[in-house]
C-alpha positions in Angstrom: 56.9 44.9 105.0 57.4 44.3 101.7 56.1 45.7 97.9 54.0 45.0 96.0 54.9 41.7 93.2 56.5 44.4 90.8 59.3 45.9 93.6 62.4 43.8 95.2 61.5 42.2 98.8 63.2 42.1 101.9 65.4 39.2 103.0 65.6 36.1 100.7 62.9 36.7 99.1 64.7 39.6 97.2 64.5 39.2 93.6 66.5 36.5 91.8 67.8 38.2 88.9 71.7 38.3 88.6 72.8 37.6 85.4 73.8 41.3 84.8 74.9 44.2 87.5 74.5 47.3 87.2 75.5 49.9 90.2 77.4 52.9 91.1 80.8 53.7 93.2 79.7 54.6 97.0 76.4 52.5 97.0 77.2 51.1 100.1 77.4 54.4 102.6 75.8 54.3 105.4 73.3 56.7 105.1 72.5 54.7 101.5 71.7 51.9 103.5 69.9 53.0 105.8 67.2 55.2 103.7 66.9 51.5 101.8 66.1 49.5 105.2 63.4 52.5 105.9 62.2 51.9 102.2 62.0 48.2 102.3 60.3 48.2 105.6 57.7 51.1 104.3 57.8 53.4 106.9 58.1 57.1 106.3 56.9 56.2 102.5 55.4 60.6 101.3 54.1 59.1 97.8 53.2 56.3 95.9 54.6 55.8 92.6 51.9 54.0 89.9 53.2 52.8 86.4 50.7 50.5 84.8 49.6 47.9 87.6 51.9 48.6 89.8 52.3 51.1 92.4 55.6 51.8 94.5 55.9 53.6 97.7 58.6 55.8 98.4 60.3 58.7 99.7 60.7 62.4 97.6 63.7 63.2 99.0 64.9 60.3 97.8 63.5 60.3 94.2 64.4 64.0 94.1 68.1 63.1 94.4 68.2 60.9 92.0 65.9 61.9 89.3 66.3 65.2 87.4 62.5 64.8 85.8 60.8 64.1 89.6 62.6 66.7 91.1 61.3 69.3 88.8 58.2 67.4 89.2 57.6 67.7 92.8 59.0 71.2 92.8 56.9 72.5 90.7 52.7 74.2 90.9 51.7 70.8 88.6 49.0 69.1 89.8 51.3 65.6 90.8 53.6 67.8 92.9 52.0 67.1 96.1 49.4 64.6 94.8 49.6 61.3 96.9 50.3 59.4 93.9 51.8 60.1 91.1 51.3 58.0 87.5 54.0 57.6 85.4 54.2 56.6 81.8 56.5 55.6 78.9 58.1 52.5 81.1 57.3 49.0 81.8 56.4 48.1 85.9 59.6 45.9 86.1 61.9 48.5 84.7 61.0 50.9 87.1 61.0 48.2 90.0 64.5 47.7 89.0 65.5 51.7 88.4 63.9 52.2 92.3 66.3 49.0 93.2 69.0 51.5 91.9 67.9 55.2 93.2 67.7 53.3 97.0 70.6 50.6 96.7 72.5 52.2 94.1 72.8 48.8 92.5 70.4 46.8 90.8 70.8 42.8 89.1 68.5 42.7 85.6 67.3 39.8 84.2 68.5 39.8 80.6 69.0 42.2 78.0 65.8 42.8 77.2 65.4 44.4 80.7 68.3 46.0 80.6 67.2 48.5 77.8 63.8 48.5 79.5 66.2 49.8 83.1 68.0 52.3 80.6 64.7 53.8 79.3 63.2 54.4 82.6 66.7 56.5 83.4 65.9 58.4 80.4 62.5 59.4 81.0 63.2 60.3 84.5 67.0 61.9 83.6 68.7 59.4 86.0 71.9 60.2 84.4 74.2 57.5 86.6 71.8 54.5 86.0 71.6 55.5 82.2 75.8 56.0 82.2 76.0 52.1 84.2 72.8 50.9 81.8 74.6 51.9 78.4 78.4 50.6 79.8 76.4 47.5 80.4 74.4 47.1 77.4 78.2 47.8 75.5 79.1 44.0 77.2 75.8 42.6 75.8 76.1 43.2 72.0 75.5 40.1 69.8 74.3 39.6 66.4 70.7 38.4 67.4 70.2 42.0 69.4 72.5 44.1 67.4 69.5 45.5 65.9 67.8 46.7 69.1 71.0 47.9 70.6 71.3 50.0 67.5 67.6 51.3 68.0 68.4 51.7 71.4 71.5 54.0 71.0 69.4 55.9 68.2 66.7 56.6 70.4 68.3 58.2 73.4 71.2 59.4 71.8 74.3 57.1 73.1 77.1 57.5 70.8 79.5 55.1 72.4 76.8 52.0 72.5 76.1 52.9 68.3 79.5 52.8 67.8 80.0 49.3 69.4 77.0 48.1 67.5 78.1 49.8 64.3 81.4 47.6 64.4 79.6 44.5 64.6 76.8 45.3 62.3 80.0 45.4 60.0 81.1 42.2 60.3 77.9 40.3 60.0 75.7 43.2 57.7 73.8 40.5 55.8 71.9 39.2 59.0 72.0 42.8 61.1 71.2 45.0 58.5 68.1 42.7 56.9 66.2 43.5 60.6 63.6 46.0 60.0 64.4 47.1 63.5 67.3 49.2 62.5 67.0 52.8 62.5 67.5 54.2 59.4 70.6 56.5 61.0 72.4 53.5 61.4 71.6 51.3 57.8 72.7 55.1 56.6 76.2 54.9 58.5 76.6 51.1 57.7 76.2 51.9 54.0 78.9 54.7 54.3 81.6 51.7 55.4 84.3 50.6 53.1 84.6 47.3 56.0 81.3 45.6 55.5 81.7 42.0 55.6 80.1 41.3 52.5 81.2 38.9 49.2 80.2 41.5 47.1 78.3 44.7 46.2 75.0 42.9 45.3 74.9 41.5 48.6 74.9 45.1 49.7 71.9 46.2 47.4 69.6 43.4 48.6 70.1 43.2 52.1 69.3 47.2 52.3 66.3 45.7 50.1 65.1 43.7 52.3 65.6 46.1 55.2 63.3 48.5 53.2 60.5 46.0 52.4 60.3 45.2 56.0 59.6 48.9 57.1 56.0 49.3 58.9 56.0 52.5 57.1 57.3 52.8 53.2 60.2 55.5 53.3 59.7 58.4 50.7 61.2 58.7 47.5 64.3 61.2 48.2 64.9 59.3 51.4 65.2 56.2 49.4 67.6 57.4 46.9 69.9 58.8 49.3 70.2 55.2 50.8 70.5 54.1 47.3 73.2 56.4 46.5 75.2 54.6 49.0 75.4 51.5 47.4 78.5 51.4 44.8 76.4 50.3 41.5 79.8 50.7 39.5 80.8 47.3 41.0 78.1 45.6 40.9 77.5 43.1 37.6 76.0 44.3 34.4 73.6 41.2 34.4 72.4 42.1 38.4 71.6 45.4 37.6 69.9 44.2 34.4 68.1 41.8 36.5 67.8 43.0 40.1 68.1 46.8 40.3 66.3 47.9 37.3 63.4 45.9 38.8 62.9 47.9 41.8 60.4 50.4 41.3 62.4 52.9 41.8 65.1 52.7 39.8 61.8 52.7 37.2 61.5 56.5 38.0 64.0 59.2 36.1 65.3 60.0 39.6 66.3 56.5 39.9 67.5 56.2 36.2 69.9 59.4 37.0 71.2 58.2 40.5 72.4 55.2 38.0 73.8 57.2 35.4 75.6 59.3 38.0 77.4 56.7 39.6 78.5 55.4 35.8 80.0 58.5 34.5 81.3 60.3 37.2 83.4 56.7 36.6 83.6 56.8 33.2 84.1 60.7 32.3 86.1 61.7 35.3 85.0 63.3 38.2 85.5 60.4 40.8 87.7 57.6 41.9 86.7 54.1 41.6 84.7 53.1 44.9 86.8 50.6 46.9 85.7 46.8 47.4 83.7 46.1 50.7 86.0 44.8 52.8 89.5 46.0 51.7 91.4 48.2 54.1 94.3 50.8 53.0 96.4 49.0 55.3 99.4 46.3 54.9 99.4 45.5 58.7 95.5 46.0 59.8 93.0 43.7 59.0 89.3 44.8 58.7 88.7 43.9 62.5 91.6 46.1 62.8 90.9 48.9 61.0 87.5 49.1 62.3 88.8 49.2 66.0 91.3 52.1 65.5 87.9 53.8 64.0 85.9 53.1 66.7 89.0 54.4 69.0 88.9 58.0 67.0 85.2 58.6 67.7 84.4 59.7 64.6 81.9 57.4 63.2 81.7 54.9 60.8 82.4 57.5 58.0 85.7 58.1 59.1 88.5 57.2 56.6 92.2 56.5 56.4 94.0 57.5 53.8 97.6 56.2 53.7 100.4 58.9 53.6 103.6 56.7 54.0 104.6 53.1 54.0 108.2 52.7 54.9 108.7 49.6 52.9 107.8 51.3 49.9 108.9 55.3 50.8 111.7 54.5 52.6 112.8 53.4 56.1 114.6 56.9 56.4 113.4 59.5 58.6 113.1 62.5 56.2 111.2 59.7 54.1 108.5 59.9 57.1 108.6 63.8 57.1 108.2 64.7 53.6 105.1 62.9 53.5 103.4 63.3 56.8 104.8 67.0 58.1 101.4 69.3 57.7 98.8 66.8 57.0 96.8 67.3 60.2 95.6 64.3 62.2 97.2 60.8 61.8 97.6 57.4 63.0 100.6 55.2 62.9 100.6 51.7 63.1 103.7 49.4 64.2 104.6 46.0 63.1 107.4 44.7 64.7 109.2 41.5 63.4 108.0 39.3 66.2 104.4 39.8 64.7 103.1 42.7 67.5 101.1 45.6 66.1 100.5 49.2 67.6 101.2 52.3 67.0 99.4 55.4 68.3 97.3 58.8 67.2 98.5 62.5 66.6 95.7 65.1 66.4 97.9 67.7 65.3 100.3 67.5 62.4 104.2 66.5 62.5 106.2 69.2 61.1 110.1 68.5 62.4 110.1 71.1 65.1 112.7 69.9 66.9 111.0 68.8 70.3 108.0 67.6 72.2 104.9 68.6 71.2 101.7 68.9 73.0 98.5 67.1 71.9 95.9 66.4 74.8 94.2 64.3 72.2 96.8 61.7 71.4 96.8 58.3 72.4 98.5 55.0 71.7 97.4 51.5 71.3 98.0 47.6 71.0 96.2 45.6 68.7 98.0 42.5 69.3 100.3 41.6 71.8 102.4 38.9 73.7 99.4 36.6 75.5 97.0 36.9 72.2 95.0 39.6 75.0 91.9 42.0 73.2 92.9 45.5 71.8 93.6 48.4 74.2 93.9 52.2 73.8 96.3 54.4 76.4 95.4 58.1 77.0 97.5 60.5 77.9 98.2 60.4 81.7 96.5 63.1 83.8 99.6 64.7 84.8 100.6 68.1 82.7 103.9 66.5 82.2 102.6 63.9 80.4 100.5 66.0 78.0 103.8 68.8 76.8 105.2 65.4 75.8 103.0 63.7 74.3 104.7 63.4 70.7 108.6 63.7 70.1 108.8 65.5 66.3 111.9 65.5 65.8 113.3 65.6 62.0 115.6 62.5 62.5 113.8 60.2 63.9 110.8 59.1 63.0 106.9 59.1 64.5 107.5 59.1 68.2 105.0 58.8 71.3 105.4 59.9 74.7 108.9 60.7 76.3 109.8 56.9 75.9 106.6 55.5 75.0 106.9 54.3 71.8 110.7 55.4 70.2 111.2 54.2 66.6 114.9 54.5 65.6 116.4 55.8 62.3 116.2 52.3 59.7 114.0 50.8 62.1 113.7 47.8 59.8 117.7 47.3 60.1 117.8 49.0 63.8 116.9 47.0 67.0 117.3 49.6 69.2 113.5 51.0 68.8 112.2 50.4 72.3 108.6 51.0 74.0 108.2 51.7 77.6 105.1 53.8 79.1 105.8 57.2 80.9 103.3 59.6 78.9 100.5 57.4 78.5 98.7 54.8 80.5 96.2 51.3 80.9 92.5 52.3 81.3 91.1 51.7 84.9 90.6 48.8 86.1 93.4 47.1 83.6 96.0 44.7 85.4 99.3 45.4 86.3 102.2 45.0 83.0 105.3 45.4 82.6 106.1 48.8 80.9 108.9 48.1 79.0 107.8 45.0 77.4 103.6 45.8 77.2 103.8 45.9 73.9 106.4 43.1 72.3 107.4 41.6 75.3 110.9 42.4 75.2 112.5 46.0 75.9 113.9 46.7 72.7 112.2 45.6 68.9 112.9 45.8 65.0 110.3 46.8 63.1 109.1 44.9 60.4 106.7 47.5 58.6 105.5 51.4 59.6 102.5 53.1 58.2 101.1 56.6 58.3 97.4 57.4 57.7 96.0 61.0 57.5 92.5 61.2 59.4 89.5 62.1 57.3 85.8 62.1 57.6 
């Protein structure tokens, strides 16, 4: 028997939509399969589902097991809880088709994007929390510059972190054309604005595109949430003849509040009180570019706010080991990145201080990474194995040798630039699931040993 038009169908038949997969470990048990064949066939059906035109048979016990919001709906003294059929609202027929697809198969094939956020909505609503986990991994795959925009509406709306994060870094690299889409939550044109790593060609280009993101609002924002947006922009380097021409003929920047948001800016320059604002686009680093920089952000978890602010550069501090320590013992979190003379970068996070204690320290938040390794492969970050072993060593601060990971993870020896000796081979940390096979020792530079051609040391601040 099959559904009705909105629902999958039996045999071949079944929907044709496989462009993108979403399902969970242990869909294919026995008893899975069997409650599915019972579904698809009809029989034993205790309540009909209708959301708009369509209506979907099914089973409670099933829906109960699956959705937080229809188990405390059937268990409760509501008038749906033993109502032959039950309306739901707040989600599109095919999304729901597909979401039932998921709650019986534990798998389900969506169309396109578009239905994918429709399939992650419905697992909101009805606190499927598996379906929304798969959805948002799967909408992370999908990001590109034409739906950047939703995907950012998407993670502001139901609260995914991870999927903003994601968004955020490529919102960076092409502001202009994401950030001009009146589809952006203002959360996120707020965090953008924060970023010293906006692909931009200069400040200007920053002040209209959040211009044109404002005209395009359905709704005009207020006053004081205006200026706070505005305060974002850094009008110290934008031109005198712009601001002359551009800025000052914004209405608001016509108001005294707008007039004194300008002022600020300029003399808090001018008298003291705060540092020039960087250029868009410049990084603190020597070895990371902006693509770089941004991904060890993304890797801390901290937002787009997040800033690092360089403690040590051996070229210019020295290559000496008490040169690393005097300037990074007791400045709480830090990151280290490795360049090593055949070109290979990565280096690896501390999230408590180094203070030359004389052995291994644990730190269940450390991890190390590669940006760019032999076989020109994408960027990878390696946590701390689950083992207790691993996490007592998962830093070696030692006062004679430098910033050192794991028990032989990542060992940088003293005058690493003149040394060869410095080595990497994993034993504290490892791949993420699901990563191929490599070679410990030579993961990283693809040899066992390496001379490093530059180190740097950021402090971690938001």
């Amino acid at each position: 028997m099959k559904r009705n038009s909105y629902g999958a169908a039996s045999g071949a038949s079944k929907r044709r939509c496989t462009s993108i997969s979403v399902g969970r470990h242990g869909s294919g048990e026995a008893g899975h399969v069997r409650l599915a064949a019972l579904w698809r066939q009809g029989l034993y059906c205790d309540v009909r589902l209708r959301v708009g035109a369509g209506v979907f048979p099914a089973h409670r016990l099933v829906l109960a097991a699956e959705s937080t919001f229809l188990a405390a709906l059937f268990a409760g003294e509501f008038k749906d809880s033993l109502a032959p059929i039950v309306d739901l609202h707040e989600m599109k027929p095919r999304a729901f088709a597909l979401a039932l697809d998921y709650m019986y198969d534990g798998t389900c094939a969506v169309p396109d994007v578009s239905a994918l956020q429709q399939v992650l909505s419905v697992a909101a609503v009805l606190q499927i929390d598996s379906l929304l986990a798969t959805a948002a991994t799967a909408l992370e795959e999908c990001i590109a510059v034409d739906n950047c925009a939703s995907m950012l509406a998407c993670a502001d709306r139901y609260h995914i972190p991870k999927l903003a994060l994601k968004a955020e870094a490529l919102a960076r690299k092409a502001f202009v054309d994401v950030a001009s889409d009146p589809a952006i939550p203002a959360s996120s044109i707020v965090a953008l604005l924060q970023s010293d790593h906006l692909h931009v060609k200069s400040e200007e280009q920053v002040f209209e595109t959040l211009c044109t993101w404002l005209k395009g609002q359905a709704e005009s924002l207020g006053e004081e949430e205006q200026l706070n947006m505005f305060d974002l922009v850094r009008f110290t380097l934008i031109s005198k003849d712009f601001t002359d021409s551009t800025v000052m003929s914004w209405p608001i920047f016509k108001t005294p509040r707008g007039h004194t948001l300008l002022l600020t800016q300029l003399q808090s320059l001018l008298f003291g009180g705060g540092d020039k604002p960087t250029q868009r686009g410049k990084t603190p680093s020597e070895i990371l570019s902006v693509e770089a920089h941004c991904q060890v952000l993304s890797w801390l978890d901290k937002g787009a706010a997040t800033k690092l602010k360089l403690l040590y550069r051996a070229s210019n501090d020295g290559w000496a080991d008490p040169d690393f320590h005097s300037r990074c013992d007791n400045k709480g979190p830090t990151v280290t990145v490795i360049k090593c003379t055949d070109g290979y970068v990565f280096g690896g996070f501390a999230s408590t201080s180094w203070a030359s204690i004389q052995h291994f320290v644990e730190c269940a938040n450390a991890f190390i990474f590669s940006l760019h390794r032999p076989g020109g492969v994408d960027p990878v970050k390696l946590a701390l194995r689950a083992a207790p072993e691993a996490t007592s060593t998962s830093l070696f601060d030692f006062s004679m040798r430098g910033p050192n990971f794991g028990t032989t993870d990542i060992e940088l020896r003293v005058f690493a630039n003149q040394n060869a000796n410095s080595s990497t081979r994993l034993a504290s940390y490892e791949l993420p699931p699901g990563h191929p096979p490599v070679d410990a020792k030579t993961f990283f530079t693809g040899s066992e040993k390496f001379r490093a051609a530059e180190v740097e040391v950021f402090s971690v601040t938001v």
